[in-house]
N, C-alpha and C positions, 0 to 999 in steps of 0.2 A: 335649277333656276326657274321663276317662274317671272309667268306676263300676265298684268291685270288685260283680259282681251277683249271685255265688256265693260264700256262706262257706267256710271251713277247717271241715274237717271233724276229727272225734276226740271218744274217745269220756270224756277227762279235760281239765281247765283246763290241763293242761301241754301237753297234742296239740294243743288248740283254740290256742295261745297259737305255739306252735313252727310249726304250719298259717298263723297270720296273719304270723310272723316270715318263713316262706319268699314267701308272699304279696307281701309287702314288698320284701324281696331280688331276688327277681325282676324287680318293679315298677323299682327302682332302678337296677338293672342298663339296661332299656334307656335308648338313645341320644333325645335329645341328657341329656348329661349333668345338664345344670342344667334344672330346672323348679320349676314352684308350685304346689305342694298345699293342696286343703283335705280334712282330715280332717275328716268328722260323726262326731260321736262323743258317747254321752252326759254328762252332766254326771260322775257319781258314776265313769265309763270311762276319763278323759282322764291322771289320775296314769300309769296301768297303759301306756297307748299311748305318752305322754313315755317314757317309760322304756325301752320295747322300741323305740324309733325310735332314742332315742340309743344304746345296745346296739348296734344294727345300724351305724348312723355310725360310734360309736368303735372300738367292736371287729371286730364280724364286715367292714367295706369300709376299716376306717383311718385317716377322713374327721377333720379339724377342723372346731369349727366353734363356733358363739356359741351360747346354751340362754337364751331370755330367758325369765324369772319371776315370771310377777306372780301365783301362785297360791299358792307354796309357796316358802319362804327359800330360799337355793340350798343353807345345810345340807343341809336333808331330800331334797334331790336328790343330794348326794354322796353323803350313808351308804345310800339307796336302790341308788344305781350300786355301791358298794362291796360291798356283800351279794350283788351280781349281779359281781362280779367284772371289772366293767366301766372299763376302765384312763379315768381322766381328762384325761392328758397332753396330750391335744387339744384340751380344750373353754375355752370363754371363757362366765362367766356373767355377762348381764347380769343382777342382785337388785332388780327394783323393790318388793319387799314385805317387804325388811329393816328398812329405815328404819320404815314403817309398825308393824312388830311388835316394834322397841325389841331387835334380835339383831345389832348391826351389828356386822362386824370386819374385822380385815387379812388379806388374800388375795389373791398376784398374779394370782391367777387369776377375779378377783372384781371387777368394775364396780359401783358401788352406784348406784343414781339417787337420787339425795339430794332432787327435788323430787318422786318421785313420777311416776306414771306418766302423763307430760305429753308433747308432739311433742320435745323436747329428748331424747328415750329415742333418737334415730336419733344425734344425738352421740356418745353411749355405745359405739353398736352400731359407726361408721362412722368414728370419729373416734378413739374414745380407748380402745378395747379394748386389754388389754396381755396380754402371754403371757411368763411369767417363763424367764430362761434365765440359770445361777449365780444371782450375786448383782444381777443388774443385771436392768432390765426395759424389753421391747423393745415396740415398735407389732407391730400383727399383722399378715402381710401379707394383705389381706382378697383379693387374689387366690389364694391359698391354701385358702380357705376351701373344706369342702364342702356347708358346709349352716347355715342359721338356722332356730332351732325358738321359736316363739315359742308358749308352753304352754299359753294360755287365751284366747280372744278373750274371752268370759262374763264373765269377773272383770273385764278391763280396762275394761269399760262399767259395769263398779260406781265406777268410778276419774275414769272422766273421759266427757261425753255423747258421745252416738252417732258426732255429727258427727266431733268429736276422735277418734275410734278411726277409723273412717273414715280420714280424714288421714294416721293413723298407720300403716296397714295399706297403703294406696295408697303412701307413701312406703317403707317396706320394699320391696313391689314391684318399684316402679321403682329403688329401690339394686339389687337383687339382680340386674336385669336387667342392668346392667353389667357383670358380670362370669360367664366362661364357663363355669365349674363351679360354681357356687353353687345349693343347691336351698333353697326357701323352705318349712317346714310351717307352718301355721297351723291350727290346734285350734277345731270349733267344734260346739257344741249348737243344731242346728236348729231346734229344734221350742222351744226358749225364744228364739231371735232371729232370726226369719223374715226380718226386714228384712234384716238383715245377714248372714245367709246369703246370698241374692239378690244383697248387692253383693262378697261378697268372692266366690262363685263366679262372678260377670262379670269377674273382674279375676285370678284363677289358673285354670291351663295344665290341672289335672286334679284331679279332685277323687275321694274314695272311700269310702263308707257303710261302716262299720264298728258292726257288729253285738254287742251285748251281751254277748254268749255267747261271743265271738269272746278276749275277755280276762278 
């Protein structure tokens, strides 16, 4: 497991932010390819770090991969990506907080969890992701994939009790483990969920304190 122990440095929110993107890049860069992350990161921080991880997935390394949601609709995550210039062509969204917020729509590129964010989300994620190509829509090859970003652990314990997220996170895991290039992020605020800090860093490969300043 490892700890980012030294910030980025600069002396603007652009250098601090382009400092944590090389941070990252580098990180990613070494072998073995596929691993499990936990990012700490604070609550009001975690939009800002979603965003510049998938940046770096989609665009800056080329990576495919799944963006699951349970903080913000997958809207607000496209026009975010789109303002950053950030091509989509790769991503699979799973939306567990569409339904909730009464915004649902058609999108091949859009998984809805229709029950809410329940153990059935690994369905979604492992089962019935699609990735649109012409007019027909195909399975995704999930050995393809580079990475699952799952954007909130916080929220998802507003959704369903500890235990169930637990469950749910151990199960992500061990999907991911199967396959050779797959890296796992998982998003989480320590210092509001100590418990579950404690079991999701016993259960990923490396983990990295990400500092406030930092984005």
């Amino acid at each position: 497991m490892t700890h980012a122990s030294e910030g980025p440095r600069g002396d603007g929110d652009s250098q601090k932010q382009d400092a944590l993107g090389f941070l990252l890049e580098r990180e990613f860069a070494r072998p073995p390819a596929k691993a499990l992350y936990l990012f700490n990161c604070r609550f009001t921080k975690m939009m800002k770090l979603n965003m510049l991880l998938l940046h770096l997935c989609l665009s800056k390394r080329k990576e495919n991969g799944i963006y699951v949601s349970v903080d913000h609709p997958h809207s607000y995550t496209h026009m975010a990506l789109k303002k950053m210039n950030t091509p989509e062509k790769g991503i699979i969204y799973v939306d567990a907080i569409s339904k909730l917020a009464g915004t649902m729509g058609e999108d091949s590129q859009v998984r809805f969890v229709t029950g809410g964010l329940t153990i059935p989300i690994l369905d979604d994620l492992f089962s019935r992701a699609y990735q649109p190509e012409g007019s027909q829509m195909h399975f995704v090859r999930l050995e393809d994939l580079g990475f699952i970003l799952f954007d909130n652990v916080n929220v998802a314990m507003q959704y369903a009790s500890p235990d169930k997220v637990k469950k749910l996170m151990a199960g992500l895991v061990e999907q991911v483990k199967k396959y050779t290039t797959m890296k796992l992020f998982l998003i989480l605020d320590p210092k509001t969920q100590p418990d579950m800090h404690q079991f999701l860093r016993a259960a990923c490969e490396r983990e990295m304190d990400i500092e406030d300043e930092w984005l």
